[in-house]
C-alpha positions in Angstrom: -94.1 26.6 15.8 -90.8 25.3 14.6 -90.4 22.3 12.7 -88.7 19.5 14.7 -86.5 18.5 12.4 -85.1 21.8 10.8 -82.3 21.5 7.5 -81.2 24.8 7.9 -77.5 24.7 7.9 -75.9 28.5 7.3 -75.4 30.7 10.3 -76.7 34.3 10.4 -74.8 35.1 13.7 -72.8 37.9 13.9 -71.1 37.6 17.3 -68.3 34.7 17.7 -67.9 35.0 21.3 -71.1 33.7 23.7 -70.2 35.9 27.1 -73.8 35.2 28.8 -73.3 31.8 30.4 -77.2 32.1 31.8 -80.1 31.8 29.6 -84.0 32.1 31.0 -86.9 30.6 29.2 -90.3 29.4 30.0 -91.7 26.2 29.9 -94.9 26.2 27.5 -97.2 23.6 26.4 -97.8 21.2 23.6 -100.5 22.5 21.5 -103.4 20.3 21.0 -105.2 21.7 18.2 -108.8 23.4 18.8 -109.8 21.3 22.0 -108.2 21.6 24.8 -106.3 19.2 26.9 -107.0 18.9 30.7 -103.4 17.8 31.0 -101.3 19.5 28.6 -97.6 17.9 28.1 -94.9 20.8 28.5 -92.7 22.0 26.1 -89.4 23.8 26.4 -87.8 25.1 22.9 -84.0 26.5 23.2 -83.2 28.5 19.9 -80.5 31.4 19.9 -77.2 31.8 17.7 -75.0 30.8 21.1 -76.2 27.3 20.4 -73.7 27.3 17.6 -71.1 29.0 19.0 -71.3 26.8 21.8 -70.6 23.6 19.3 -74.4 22.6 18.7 -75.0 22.6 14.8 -78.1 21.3 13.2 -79.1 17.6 12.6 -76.2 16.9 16.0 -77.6 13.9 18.1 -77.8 15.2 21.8 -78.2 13.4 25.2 -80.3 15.3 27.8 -79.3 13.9 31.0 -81.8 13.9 33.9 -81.4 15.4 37.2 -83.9 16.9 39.7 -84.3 20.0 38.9 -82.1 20.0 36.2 -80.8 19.1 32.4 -77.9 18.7 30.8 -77.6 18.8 26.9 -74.4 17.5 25.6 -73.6 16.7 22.2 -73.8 12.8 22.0 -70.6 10.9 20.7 
């Protein structure tokens, strides 16, 4: 697993323009170690190179705003 708070602050993308405006991922778990948890917490980890092109750099405060059904991530100011 990732660290929460990664330092890395180079870029190894290659591609400058972000064309997909959909991106799918799955909504894991919170690992609990070696027992488990009747009522695991979820998890949802975005990564990818578009992040950046997009305007989110490391160490960037965000505000996730809550919606049924739905999140927004925008870059806090």
């Amino acid at each position: 697993m990732t660290k929460a708070h990664s330092n890395l602050e180079t870029t190894t993308c290659k591609d400058s323009k972000v064309t997909i405006t959909e991106r799918f991922y799955t909504i894991g778990y919170v690992p609990t170690g070696w027992v488990k948890s009747p009522n695991p917490k979820p998890l949802l980890t975005i990564k990818g190179c578009w992040l950046e092109q997009l305007g989110f750099t490391t160490r960037q405060p965000v505000i996730v705003e809550i919606e049924y059904n739905k999140l927004i991530i925008e870059l806090a100011r």
